[in-house]
ZAMARGU-4260 file (C-alpha; in steps of 0.2 Angstrom, whole numbers, plus 5000, padded with zeros to 4 digits):
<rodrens>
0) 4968/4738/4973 | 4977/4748/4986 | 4986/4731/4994 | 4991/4726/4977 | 5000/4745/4973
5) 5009/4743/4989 | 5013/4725/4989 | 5032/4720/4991 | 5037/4740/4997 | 5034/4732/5017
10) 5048/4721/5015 | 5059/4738/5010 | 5052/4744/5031 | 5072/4737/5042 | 5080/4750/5026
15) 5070/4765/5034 | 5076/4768/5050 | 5083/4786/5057 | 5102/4785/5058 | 5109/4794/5074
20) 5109/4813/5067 | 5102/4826/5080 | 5086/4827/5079 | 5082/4844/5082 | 5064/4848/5070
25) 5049/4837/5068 | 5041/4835/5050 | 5022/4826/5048 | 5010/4824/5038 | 4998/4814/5028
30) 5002/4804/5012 | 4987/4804/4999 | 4983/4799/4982 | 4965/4806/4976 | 4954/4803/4991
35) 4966/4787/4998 | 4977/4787/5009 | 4993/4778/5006 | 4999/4769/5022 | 5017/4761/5020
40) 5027/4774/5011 | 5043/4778/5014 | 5047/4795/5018 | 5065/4801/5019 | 5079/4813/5017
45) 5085/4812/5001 | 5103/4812/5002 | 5102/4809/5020 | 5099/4796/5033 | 5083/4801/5041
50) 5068/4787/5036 | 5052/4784/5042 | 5036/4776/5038 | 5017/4784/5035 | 5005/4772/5046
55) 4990/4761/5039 | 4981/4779/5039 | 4995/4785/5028 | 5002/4797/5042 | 5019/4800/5046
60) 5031/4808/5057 | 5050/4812/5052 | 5064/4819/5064 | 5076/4831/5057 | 5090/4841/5061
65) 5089/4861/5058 | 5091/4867/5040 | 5084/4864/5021 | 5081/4846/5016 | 5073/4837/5001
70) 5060/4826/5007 | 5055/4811/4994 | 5040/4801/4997 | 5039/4784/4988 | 5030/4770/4986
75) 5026/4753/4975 | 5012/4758/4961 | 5016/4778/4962 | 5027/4789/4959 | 5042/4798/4970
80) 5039/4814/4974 | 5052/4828/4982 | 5047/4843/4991 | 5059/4854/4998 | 5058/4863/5016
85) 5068/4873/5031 | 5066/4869/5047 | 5071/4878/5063 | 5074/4869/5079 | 5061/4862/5092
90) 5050/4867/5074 | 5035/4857/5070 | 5029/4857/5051 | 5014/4851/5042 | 5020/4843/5026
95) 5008/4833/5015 | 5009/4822/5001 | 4997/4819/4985 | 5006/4806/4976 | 5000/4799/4958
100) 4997/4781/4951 | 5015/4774/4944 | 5006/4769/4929 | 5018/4764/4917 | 5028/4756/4932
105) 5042/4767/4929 | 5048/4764/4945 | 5042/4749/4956 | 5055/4739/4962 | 5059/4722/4955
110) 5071/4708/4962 | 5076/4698/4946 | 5089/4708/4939 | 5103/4705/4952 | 5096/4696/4966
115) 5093/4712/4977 | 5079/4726/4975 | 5082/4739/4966 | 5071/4752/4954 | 5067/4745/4939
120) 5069/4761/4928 | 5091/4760/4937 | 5091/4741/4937 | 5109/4738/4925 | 5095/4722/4916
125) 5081/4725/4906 | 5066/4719/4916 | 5048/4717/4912 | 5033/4715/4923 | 5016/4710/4923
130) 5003/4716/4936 | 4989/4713/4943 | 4982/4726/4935 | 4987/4719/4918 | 4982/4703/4924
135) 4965/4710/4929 | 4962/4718/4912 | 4966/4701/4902 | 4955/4692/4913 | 4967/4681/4914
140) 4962/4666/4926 | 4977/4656/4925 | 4998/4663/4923 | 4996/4654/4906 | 4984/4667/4901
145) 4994/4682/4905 | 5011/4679/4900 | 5010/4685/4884 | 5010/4703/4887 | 5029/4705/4889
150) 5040/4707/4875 | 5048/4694/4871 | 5037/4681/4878 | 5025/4670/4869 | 5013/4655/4877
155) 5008/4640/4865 | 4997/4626/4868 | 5006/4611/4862 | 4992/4597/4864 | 4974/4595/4859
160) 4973/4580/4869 | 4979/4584/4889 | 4984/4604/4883 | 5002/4605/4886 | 5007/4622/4887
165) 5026/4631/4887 | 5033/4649/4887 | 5046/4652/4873 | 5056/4666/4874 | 5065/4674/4863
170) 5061/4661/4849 | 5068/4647/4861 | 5056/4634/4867 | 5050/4630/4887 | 5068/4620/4888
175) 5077/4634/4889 | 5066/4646/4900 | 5069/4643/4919 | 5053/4649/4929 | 5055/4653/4946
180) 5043/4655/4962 | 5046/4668/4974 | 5066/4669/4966 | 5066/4649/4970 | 5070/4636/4955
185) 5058/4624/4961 | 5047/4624/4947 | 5055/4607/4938 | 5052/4599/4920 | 5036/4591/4925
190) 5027/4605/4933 | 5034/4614/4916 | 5025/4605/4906 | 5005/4607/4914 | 5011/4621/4929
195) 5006/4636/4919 | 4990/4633/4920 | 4991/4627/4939 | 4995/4643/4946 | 4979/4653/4949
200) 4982/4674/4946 | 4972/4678/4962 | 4988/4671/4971 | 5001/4682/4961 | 5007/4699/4966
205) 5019/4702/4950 | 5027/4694/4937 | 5045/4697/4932 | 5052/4693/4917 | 5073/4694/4909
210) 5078/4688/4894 | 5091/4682/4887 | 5105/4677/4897 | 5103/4691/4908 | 5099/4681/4922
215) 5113/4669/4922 | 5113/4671/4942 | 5097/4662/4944 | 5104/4646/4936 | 5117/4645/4920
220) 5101/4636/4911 | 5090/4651/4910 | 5096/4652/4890 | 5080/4660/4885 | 5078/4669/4900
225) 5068/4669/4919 | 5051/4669/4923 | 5047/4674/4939 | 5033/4673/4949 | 5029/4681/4966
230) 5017/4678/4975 | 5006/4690/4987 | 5014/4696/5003 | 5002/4702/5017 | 5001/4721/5017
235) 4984/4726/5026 | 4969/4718/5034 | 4958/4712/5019 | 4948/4699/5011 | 4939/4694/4996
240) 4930/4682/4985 | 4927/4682/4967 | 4918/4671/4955 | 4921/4670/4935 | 4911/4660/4922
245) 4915/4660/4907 | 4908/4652/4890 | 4919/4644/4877 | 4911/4648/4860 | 4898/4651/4869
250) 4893/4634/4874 | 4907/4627/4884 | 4908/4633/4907 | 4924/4637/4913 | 4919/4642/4932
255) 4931/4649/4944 | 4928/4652/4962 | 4942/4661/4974 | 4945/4669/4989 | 4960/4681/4997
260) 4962/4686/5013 | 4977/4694/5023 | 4978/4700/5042 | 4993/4709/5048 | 4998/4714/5065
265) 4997/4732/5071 | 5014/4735/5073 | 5018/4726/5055 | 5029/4712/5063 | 5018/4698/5060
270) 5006/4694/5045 | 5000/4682/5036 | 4988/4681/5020 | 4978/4664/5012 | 4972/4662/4996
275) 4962/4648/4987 | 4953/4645/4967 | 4940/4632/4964 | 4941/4628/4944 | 4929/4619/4933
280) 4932/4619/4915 | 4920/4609/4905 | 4930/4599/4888 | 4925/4608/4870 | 4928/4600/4853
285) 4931/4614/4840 | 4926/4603/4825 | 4911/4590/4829 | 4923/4573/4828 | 4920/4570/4847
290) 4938/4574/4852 | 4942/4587/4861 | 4952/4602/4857 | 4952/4608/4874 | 4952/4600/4887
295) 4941/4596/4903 | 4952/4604/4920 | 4945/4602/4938 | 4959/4612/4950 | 4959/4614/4969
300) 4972/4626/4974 | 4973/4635/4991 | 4991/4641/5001 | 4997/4653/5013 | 5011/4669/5014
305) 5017/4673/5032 | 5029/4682/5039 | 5035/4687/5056 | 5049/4698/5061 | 5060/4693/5078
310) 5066/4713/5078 | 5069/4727/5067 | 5083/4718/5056 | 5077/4700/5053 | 5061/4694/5044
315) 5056/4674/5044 | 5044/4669/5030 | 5034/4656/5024 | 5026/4650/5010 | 5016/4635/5006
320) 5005/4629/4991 | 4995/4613/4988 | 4988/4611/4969 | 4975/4594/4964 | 4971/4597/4948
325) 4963/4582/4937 | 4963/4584/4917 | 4957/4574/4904 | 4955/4575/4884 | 4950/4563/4870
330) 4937/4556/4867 | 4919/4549/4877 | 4925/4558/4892 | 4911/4547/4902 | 4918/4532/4900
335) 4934/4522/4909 | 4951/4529/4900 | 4955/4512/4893 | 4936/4510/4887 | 4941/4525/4874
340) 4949/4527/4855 | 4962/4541/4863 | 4962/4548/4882 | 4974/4558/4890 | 4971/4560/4910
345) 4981/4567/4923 | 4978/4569/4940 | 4993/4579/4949 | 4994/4581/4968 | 5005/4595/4970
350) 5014/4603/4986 | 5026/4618/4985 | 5033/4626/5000 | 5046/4636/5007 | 5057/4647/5023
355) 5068/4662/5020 | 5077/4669/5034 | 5083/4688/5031 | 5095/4696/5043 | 5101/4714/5043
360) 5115/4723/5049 | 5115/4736/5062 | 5120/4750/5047 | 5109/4741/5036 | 5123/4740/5025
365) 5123/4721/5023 | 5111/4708/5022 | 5112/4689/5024 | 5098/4679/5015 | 5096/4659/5020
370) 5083/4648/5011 | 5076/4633/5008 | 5063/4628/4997 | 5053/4611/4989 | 5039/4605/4976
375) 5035/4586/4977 | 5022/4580/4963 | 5014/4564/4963 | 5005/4560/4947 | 4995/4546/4942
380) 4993/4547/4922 | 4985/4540/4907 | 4992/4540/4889 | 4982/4528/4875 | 4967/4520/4871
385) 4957/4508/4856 | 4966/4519/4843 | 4949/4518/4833 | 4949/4498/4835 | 4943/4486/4844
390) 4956/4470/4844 | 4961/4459/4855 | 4979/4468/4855 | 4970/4484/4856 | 4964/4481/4871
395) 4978/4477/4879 | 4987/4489/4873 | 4973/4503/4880 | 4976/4493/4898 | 4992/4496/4897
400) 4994/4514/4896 | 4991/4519/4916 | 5008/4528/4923 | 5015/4534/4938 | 5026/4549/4939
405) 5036/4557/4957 | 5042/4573/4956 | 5054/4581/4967 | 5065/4598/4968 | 5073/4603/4983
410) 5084/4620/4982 | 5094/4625/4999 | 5104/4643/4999 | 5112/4657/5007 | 5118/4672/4999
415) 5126/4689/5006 | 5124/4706/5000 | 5137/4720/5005 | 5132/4740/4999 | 5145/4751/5000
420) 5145/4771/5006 | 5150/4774/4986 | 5133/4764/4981 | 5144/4750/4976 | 5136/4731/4979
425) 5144/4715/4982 | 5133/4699/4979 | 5139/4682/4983 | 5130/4667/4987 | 5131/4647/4985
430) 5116/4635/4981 | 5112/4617/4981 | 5099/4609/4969 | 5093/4592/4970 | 5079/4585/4958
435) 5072/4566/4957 | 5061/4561/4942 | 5054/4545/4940 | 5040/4542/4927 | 5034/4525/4924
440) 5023/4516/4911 | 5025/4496/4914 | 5013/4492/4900 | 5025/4499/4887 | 5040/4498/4897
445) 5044/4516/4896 | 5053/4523/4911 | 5062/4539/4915 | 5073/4538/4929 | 5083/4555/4933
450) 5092/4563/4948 | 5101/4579/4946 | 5113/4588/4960 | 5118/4604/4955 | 5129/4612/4969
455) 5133/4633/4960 | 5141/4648/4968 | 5139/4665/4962 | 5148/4682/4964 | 5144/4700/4957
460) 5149/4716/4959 | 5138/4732/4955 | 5153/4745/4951 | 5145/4763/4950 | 5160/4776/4946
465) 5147/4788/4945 | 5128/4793/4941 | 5128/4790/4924 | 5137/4773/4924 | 5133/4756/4931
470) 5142/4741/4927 | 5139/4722/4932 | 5148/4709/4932 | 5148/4691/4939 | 5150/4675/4935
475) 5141/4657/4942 | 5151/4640/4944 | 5141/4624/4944 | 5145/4605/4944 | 5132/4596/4939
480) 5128/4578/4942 | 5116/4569/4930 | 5112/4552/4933 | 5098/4544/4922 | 5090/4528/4914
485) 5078/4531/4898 | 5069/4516/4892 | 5055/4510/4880 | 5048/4495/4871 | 5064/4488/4875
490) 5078/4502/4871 | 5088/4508/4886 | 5100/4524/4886 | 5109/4530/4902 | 5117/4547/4906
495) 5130/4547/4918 | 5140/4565/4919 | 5148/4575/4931 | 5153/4590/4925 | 5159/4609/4933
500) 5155/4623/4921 | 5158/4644/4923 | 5144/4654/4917 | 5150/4673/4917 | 5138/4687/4915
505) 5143/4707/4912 | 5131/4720/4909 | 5132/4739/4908 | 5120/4753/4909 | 5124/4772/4906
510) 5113/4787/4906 | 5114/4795/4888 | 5102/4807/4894 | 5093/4811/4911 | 5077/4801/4905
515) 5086/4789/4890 | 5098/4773/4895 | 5107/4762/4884 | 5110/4742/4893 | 5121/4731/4886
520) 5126/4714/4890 | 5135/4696/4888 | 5132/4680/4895 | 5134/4663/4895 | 5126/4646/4898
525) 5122/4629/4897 | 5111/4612/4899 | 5116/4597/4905 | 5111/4581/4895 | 5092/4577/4905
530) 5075/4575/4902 | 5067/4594/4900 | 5050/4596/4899 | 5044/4589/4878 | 5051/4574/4885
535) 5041/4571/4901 | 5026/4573/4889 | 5015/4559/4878 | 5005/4563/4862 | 4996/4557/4851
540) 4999/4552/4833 | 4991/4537/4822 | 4980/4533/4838 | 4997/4526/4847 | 5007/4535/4860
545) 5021/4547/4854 | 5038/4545/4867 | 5054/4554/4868 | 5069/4547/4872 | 5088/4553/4873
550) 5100/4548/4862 | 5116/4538/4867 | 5132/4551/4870 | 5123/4566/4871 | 5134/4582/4874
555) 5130/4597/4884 | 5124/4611/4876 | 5131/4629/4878 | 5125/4647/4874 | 5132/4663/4870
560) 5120/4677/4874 | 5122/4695/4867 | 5110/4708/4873 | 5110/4729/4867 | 5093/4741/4870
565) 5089/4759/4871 | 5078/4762/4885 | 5067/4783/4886 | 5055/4784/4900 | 5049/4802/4907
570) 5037/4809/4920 | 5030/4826/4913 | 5015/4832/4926 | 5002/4820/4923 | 5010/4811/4906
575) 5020/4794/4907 | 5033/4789/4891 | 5041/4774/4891 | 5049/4767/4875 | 5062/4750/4873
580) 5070/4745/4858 | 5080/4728/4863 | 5090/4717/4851 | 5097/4701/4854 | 5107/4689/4849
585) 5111/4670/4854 | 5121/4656/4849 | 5118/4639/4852 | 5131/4626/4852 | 5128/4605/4850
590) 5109/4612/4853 | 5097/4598/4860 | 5084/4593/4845 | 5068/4583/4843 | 5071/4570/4831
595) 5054/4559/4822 | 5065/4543/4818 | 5047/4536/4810 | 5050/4521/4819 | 5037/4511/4827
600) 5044/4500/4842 | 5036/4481/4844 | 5023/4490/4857 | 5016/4500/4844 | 5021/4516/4851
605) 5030/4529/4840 | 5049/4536/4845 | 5057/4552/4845 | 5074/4558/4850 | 5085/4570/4858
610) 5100/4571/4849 | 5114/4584/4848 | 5109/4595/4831 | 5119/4607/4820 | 5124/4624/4829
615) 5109/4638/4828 | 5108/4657/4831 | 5093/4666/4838 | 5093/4685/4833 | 5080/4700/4832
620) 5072/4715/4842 | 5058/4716/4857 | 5051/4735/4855 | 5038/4742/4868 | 5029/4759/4868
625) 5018/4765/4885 | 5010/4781/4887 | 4999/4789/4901 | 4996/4805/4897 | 4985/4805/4912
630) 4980/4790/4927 | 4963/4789/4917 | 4972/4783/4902 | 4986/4771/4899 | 4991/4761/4881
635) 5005/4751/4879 | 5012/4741/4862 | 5026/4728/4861 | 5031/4715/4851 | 5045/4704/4843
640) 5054/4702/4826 | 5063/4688/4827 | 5074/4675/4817 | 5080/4657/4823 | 5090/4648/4810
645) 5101/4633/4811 | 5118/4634/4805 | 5117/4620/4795 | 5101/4610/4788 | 5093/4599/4804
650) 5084/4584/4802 | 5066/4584/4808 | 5059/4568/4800 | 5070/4553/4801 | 5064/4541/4785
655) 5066/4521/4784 | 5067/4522/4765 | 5050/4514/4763 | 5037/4519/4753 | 5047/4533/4744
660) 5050/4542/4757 | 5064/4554/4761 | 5071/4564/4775 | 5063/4582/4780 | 5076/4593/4784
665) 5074/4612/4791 | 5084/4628/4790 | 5073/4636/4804 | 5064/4632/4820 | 5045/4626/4818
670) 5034/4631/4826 | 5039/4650/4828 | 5032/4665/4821 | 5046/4679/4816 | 5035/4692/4823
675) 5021/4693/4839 | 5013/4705/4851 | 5002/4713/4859 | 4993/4727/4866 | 4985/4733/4881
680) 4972/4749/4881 | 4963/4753/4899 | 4953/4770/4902 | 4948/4773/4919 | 4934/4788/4918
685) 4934/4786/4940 | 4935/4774/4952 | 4918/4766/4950 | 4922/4761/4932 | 4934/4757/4916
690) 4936/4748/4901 | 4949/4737/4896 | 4956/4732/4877 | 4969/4721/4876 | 4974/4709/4862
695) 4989/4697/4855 | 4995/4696/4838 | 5004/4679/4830 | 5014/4680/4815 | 5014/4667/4802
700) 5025/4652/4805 | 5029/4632/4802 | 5022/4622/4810 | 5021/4601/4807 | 5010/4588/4804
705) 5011/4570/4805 | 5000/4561/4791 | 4990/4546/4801 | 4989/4536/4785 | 5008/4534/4782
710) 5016/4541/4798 | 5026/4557/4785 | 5031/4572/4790 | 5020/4587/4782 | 5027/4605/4784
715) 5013/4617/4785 | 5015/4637/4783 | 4999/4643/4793 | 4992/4662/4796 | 4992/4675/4808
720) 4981/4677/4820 | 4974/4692/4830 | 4966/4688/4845 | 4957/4705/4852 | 4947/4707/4870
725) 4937/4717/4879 | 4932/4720/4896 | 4921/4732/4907 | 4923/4733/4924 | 4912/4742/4939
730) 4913/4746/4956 | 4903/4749/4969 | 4908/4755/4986 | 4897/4752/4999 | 4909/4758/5016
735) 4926/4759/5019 | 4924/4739/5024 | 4915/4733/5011 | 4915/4734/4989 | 4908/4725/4974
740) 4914/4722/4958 | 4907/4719/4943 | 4914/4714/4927 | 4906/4705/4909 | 4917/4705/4891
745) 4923/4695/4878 | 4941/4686/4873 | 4944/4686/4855 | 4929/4694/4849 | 4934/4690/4829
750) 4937/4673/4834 | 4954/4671/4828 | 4956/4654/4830 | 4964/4639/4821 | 4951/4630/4809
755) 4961/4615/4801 | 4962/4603/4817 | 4967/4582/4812 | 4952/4576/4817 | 4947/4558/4823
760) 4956/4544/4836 | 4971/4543/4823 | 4972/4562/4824 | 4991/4571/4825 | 4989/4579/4845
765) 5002/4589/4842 | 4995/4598/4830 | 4990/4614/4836 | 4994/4633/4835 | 4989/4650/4837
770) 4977/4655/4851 | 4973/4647/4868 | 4954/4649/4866 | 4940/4654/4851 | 4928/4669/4855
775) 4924/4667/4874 | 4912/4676/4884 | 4913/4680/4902 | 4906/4687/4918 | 4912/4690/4936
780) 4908/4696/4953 | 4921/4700/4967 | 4918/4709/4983 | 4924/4711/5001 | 4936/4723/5010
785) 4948/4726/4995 | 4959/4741/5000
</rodrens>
């Protein structure tokens, strides 16, 4: 638990060096929390420019000159504290430090709310973050599973036959979210649509999440907002292993093995940390028809964090992360794909790496960042089957469903940041992003054949007239080159654009009181006309393949994002507040929407498209309430009210005119409830155990369904769902080298789960909702050197 408090706070270590004042008195001591030590904290003179660091016993030793100084300890997962002392000179003093657990995470630093680090509780944009304490209590196995526990942000599983999942935020689908890993883009349209749940939690050290358009600088097509994920760093010398099995409904095995290990260098210039997850999830089929509601996953996932520093002002790292992960859902998962009435099978071969090169000034007043990163995907696919028949065009058909898809994104950077004496920061930077798609189905003459080359520059300046007032403002410049062919069962489209476009961002924070801020903020951005992440995947409807293709003369789409939130957070002695109220409000303009045209193509296959719809708003409030009142206890409540309306009434369902049947328009977006939550309960009696309570609430929504009789469009109003867990956890520490934990519970103990499924090889795929998982129950072992 100790690496993971501490994790990210060794990269803070070049900013703590002792600034040439005489040094006339010598201040040491011990850092402590409870009966820890905390090794890496910063210990300084606040106001001043003497730094230093406690050592992996949690020791330090700080030279000062003669007089009365305020010394502030910090570091990530506790809070500061401030003692003031006098010193004499040639003085030696005994100062110690008991600092407690941060556990509201009032103020760890994040990165995602102006490229650079900075306190979360003064950062000018609203940033949320999941832990790995959070992460730990939802037994979450996968980043899919933990995502939901952040205003805002809601994960939905969007296929019963190979479970597609996406992240909406704020009301807007997977499309307009850009995820990123480690602060890098490379996390493209394919890896979007089956990634979240190819990215193991035992590998992430946080998760930080901005909505709205708050994040313009990461890219001018993070509408809804950014996701991003960090991964470990290498803090101290540990290791462990774990393993996790879990039964679906009781009857189903999800098995999960992992490992961590980190080793880092004596003097903290070199370290390195591997991780790796063995997972087996076995298929389950909610309703007895012999298909699948979730599906069967086997993923091998292992990678690697180094670093190394060349001198105190520059830092080389490394990361690397290979992912093979076969899925499959349908039906008679024994048999050959095309041998079946509907399979779904995927096997992706992923590889995601990257270098970053930081380099500090003597002052360390400015730093130069330069980067490069990559993922390359290679996925051999399934989409079809008999379709409940057994002609002889049935067959073929079933043997024509194998595909191929390559997937590349490559992201190559440099960015400087300048601080002035007046707190001021400058931010500028340029960025190159290069993406190739190709996904291939012969059989049905379906192609997707996409490069994008986006070359952006950014700028931003942090203008801080005084305590109480922050303001930001930048802007990002990108031309965008989109060159793509879209074909299938014979119909061809093309996009062909080059097209520069300026995406300015201002935000403002100011301190109404000492402990309440108010942030507001503007921002705009856009999409190029390209295949996002619906449209890389294949479902199922009427036991033939669903497509999406783009429509001829697509138009970019724009956005107008309007944020405003009141944010109290407050230490007092052991008690931790925090309260957010957030309201925003987006604009859409020539949005991209999915289109059924109810067309069936000489193949058989069914056709959807992308076309430019009426104008749309997205508007409501994200609210969340913490409180500690003491490290043993902590309860936090957040959720989403929420409307996303069209301007004008969109067509869903496109209708030939047989058979009586019309056009299905909408006023609002389906599939998305106007309110959702969730809560999160921990008490932690002592060290050796604590209970966790967690639990996610889905509001009503709308949500269609395609009749396999007739091919119509049916608009279904479902329920709410409440999907509540529990989980106990105990330690058992055998020497400082050595613990074991032990954990059992159970996810959604009502078994709030969707009971109305299309059933049967002509079922509607698409038609699910609500939560992940029925009741599930679970149990897991960990041990090793864990602090």
């Amino acid at each position: 638990m100790m690496s993971r408090k501490i994790a990210f706070l060794i990269l803070l270590l070049p900013l703590l060096g002792v600034f040439g004042q005489t040094e006339s008195a010598t201040i040491k001591g011990t850092i402590l929390s409870g009966d820890e030590t905390v090794p890496f904290a910063s210990v300084y003179v606040k106001n001043g420019s003497q730094g230093a660091t406690s050592d992996k016993r949690g020791i330090y030793t700080l030279k000062v000159p003669a007089g009365t100084h305020s010394i502030q300890v910090s570091s990530q997962g506790y809070r500061s504290m401030v003692k003031e002392i006098t010193v004499t000179n040639n003085q030696t003093l005994t100062l110690d430090f008991e600092l407690l657990e941060d556990a509201l995470g009032l103020e760890e630093v994040v990165v995602s709310a102006t490229r650079n680090r900075v306190e979360r509780r003064n950062a000018p944009v609203v940033v949320s973050t999941i832990q790995p304490r959070l992460l730990n209590a939802t037994q979450s196995l996968t980043l899919a599973d933990g995502l939901n526990y952040a205003p805002g942000v809601r994960v939905e599983t969007n296929c019963q036959n190979c479970g597609f999942t996406q992240v909406r935020l704020n009301g807007l689908s997977g499309g307009y979210t850009q995820v990123l890993l480690n602060s890098r883009p490379v996390f493209t349209s394919l890896l979007g649509v089956y990634g979240l749940e190819q990215i193991p939690t035992n590998i992430i050290e946080r998760v930080e999440v901005v909505r709205s358009g708050g994040s313009a600088l990461y890219g001018s097509n993070a509408i809804a907002g950014t996701v991003n994920v960090i991964t470990k760093d290498p803090i101290l010398n540990t290791w462990e292993v774990g393993t996790n099995l879990a039964l679906i409904n009781g009857e189903a095995a999800d098995r999960m093995l992992s490992f961590n290990t980190s080793v880092v260098a004596d003097d903290l210039n070199s370290g390195a940390t591997f991780f790796g997850t063995y997972r087996n999830r076995e298929a389950w089929d909610a309703n007895d028809d012999g298909f699948t509601e979730l599906v069967e996953i086997v993923n091998n996932t292992v990678g690697t964090k180094a670093f190394v520093r060349p001198n105190d002002r520059s830092k080389i790292s490394v990361n690397l992360t290979a992912i093979r992960e076969y899925r499959r859902g349908g039906n008679k998962l024994d048999l050959a794909p095309q041998f079946t009435d509907i399979t779904e099978e995927l096997d992706h071969d992923t590889f995601i790496g990257g270098v970053d090169y930081e380099l500090n000034s003597k002052d360390n007043m400015s730093q130069f960042q330069a980067y490069t990163s990559a993922s390359y995907t290679n996925r051999d696919s399934y989409y079809g089957g008999l379709g409940g028949e057994r002609t002889r065009q049935d067959s073929i058909s079933a043997n024509n469903a194998f595909g191929t898809t390559r997937d590349l994104a490559w992201v190559n950077g440099v960015q400087f940041t300048k601080a002035f004496k007046n707190t001021d920061v400058l931010t500028v930077g340029t960025e190159f992003n290069h993406t190739e798609t190709k996904d291939q189905i012969a059989g049905y003459n379906r192609l997707i054949d996409q490069s994008v080359n986006a070359l952006g520059g950014y700028v931003q300046y942090e203008w801080k007239p005084s305590e109480r007032f922050t303001a930001l403002v930048g802007t990002r410049v990108d031309n965008v080159k989109v060159d793509g062919d879209y074909s299938i069962g014979g119909i061809s489209r093309g996009v062909d654009i080059n097209q520069t476009a300026f995406s300015p961002r201002f935000t403002v924070l100011y301190e109404l009181l000492d402990d309440l801020k108010f942030r507001g903020g503007y921002a705009r951005g856009f999409r190029a006309p390209q295949a996002f992440n619906e449209d890389l995947h294949i479902s199922s409807v009427g036991g033939e393949p669903q497509f999406v293709i783009l429509s001829n003369d697509l138009n970019t789409e724009y956005s107008n994002a309007y944020t405003g939130s009141f944010n109290y957070s407050k230490n007092i002695d052991l008690v931790q507040l925090d309260f957010l109220l957030e309201g925003f409000f987006t604009t859409l303009e020539d949005p991209f929407t999915l289109v059924s045209t109810g067309a069936v193509l000489d193949n058989g296959s069914i056709l959807e498209e992308v076309r430019n719809g009426e104008g749309a708003r997205v508007y409501g409030t994200n609210f969340e309430f913490g409180v500690s009142p003491d490290p043993a206890w902590r309860f936090q409540l957040g959720g989403t009210l929420q409307k996303a309306e069209y301007d004008e009434p969109q067509i869903l369902f496109e209708s030939d005119g047989t058979l009586g049947e019309s056009d299905i328009v909408i006023d609002e977006f389906v599939r998305n409830p106007n309110v959702y939550g969730y809560l999160n309960t921990s008490w932690i009696p002592t060290e050796l155990f604590n209970i966790d309570i967690t639990g996610t609430y889905t509001g009503g929504m709308t949500v269609p369904l395609v009749i396999s009789d007739t091919g119509f469009l049916q608009l279904n109003e479902v329920d709410s769902f409440f999907d509540l867990n529990i989980k106990l956890e105990s330690h058992v520490d055998f020497n400082d080298d050595f613990m074991v934990t032990f954990s059992a519970g159970v996810k959604n103990i009502f078994n709030s789960y969707q009971d109305d499924f299309d059933s049967g090889p002509t079922r509607d795929s698409d038609y699910v909702y609500g939560p992940i998982a029925p009741r599930t129950f679970f149990f897991g072992v960990k041990f090793g050197k864990l602090h």
